[in-house]
C-alpha atoms as a printed R data frame, in Angstrom:
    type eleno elety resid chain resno       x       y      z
1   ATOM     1    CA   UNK     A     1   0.000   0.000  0.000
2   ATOM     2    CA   UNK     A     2   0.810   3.592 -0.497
3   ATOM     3    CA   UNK     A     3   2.566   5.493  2.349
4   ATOM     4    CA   UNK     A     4  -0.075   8.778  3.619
5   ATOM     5    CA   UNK     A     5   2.291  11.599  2.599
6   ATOM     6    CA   UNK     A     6   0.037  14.152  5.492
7   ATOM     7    CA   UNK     A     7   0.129  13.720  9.108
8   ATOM     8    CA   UNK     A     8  -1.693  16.331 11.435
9   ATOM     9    CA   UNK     A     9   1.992  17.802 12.770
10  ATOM    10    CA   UNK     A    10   2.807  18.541  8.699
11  ATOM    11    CA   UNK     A    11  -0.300  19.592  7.554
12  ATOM    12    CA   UNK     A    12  -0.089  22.072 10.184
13  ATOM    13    CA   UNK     A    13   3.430  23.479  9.590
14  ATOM    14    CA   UNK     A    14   2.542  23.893  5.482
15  ATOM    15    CA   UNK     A    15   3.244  27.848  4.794
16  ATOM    16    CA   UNK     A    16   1.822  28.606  1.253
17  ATOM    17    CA   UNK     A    17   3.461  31.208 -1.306
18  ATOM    18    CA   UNK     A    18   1.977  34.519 -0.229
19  ATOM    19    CA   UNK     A    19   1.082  36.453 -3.686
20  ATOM    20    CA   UNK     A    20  -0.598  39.913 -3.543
21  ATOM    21    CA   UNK     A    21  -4.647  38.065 -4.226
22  ATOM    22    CA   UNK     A    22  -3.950  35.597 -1.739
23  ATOM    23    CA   UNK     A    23  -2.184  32.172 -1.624
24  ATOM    24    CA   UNK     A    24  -1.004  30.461 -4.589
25  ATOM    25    CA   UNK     A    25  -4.336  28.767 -6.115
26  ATOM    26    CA   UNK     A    26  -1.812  26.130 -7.719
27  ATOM    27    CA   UNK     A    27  -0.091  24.886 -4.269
28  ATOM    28    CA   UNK     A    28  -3.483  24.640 -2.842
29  ATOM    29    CA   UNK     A    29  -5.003  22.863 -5.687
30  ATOM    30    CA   UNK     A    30  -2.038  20.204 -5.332
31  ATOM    31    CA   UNK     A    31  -1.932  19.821 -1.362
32  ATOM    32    CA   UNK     A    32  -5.883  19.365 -1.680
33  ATOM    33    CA   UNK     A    33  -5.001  16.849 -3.926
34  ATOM    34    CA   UNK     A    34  -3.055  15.216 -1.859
35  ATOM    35    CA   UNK     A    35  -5.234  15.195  1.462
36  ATOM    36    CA   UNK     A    36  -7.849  13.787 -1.196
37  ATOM    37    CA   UNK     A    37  -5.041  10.875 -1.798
38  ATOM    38    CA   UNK     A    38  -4.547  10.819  1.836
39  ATOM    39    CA   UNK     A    39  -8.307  10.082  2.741
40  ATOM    40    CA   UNK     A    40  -8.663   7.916 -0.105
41  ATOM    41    CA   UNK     A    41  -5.865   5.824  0.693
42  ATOM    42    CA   UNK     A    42  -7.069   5.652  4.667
43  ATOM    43    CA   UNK     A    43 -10.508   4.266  3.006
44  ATOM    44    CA   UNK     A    44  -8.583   1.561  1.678
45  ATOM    45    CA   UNK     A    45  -6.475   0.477  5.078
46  ATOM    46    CA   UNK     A    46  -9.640   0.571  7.144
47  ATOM    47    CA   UNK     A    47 -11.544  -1.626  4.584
48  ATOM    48    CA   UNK     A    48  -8.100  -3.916  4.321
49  ATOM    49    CA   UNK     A    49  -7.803  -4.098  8.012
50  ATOM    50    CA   UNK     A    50 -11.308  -4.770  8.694
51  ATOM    51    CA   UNK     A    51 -11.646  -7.076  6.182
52  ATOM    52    CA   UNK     A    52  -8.617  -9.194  7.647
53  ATOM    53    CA   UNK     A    53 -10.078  -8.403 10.800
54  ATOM    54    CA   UNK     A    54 -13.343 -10.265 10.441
55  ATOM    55    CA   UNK     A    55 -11.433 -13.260  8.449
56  ATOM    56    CA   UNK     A    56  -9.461 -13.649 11.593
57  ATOM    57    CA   UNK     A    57 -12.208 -13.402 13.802
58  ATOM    58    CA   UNK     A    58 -13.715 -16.367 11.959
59  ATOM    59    CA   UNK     A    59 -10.702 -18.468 12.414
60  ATOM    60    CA   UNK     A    60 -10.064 -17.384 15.480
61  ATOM    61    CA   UNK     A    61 -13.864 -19.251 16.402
62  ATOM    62    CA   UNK     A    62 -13.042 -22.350 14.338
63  ATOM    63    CA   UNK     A    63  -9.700 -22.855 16.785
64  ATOM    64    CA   UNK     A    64 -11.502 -22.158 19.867
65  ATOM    65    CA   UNK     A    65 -14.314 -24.815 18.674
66  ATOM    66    CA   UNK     A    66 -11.482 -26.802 17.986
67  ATOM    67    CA   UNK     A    67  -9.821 -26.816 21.367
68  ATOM    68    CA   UNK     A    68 -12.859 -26.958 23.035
69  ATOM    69    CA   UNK     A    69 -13.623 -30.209 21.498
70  ATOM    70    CA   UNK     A    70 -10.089 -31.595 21.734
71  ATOM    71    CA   UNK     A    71 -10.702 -30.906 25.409
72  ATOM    72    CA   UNK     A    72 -13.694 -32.702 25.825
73  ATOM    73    CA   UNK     A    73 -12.496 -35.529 24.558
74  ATOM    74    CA   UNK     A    74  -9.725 -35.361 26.789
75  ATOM    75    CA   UNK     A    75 -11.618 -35.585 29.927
76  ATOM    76    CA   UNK     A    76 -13.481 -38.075 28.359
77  ATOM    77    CA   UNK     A    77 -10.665 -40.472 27.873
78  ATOM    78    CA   UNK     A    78  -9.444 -39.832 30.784
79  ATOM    79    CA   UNK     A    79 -12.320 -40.989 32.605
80  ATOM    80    CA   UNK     A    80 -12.929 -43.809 30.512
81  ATOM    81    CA   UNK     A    81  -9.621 -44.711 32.214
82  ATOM    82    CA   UNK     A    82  -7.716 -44.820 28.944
83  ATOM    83    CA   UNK     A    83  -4.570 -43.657 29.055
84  ATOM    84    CA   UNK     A    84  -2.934 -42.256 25.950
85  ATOM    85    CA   UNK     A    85   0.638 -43.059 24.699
86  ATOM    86    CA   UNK     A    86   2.639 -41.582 22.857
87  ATOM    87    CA   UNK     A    87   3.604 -41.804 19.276
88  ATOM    88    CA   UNK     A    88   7.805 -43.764 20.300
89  ATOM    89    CA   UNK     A    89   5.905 -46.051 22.386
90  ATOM    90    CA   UNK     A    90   3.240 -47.173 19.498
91  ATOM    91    CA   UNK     A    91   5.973 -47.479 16.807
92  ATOM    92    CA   UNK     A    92   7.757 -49.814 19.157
93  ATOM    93    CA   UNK     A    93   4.866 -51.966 19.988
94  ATOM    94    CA   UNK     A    94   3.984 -51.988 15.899
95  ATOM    95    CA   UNK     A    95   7.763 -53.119 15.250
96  ATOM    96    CA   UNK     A    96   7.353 -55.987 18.274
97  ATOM    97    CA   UNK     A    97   3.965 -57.246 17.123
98  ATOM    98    CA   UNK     A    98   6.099 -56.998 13.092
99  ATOM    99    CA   UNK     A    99   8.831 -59.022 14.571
100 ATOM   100    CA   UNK     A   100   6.315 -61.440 16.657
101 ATOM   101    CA   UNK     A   101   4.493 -61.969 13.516
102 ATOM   102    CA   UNK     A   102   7.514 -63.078 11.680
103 ATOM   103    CA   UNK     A   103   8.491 -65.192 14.174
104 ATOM   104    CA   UNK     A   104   5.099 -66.816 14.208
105 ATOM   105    CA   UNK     A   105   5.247 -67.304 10.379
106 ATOM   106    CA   UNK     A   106   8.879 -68.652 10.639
107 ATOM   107    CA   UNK     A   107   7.452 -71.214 12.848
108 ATOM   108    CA   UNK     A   108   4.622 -72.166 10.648
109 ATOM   109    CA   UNK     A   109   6.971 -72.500  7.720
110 ATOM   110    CA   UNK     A   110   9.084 -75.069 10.004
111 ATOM   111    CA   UNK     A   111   6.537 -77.352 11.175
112 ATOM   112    CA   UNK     A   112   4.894 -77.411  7.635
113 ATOM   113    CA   UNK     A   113   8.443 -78.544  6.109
114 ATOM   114    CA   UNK     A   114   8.968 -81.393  8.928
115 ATOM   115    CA   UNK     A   115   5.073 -82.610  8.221
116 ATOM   116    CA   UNK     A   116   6.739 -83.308  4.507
């Protein structure tokens, strides 16, 4: 976005070229022109920002619905009495039951060769 080129502290220091009908009709044409810019460009922030504004807002609701569930089922496994493990422990038990199952198959092979 465009930088506001006006703040109050500027537009109260400007000092026009005196001539003998007044000031110069040009420089305040252009720093009209400008203040028009200004506002214009403050339209445009306000309806940016608000715009993000409400977007967050919305996601901001999903999340909280999200933890609030995420919660509930939290206390509800924990009094089911379920515990929760965590992901090193699984993968262990997966690569015990792998290597049990092997075994087991190893076995069958065996006694399936000394039938013949």
């Amino acid at each position: 976005m465009d930088k506001i080129r006006y703040d109050e502290n500027k537009l109260y220091d400007i000092e026009f070229e005196i001539v003998s009908n007044g000031y110069s009709p040009r420089e305040v044409d252009m720093l009209l022109d400008d203040i028009i810019a200004d506002y214009a460009q403050i339209k445009k922030m306000e309806e940016y920002y608000t715009t993000q504004n409400v977007a967050l807002q919305k996601t901001n609701s999903i999340l909280r619905n999200k933890i609030s569930d995420l919660e509930m089922q939290l206390e509800m496994s924990k009094s089911s009495g379920y515990q929760l493990h965590d992901n090193a422990s699984n993968i262990e038990l997966i690569k015990k039951i792998a290597m049990l199952e092997n075994e087991l198959y190893q076995t069958k092979l065996q006694l399936e060769e000394a039938k013949n």
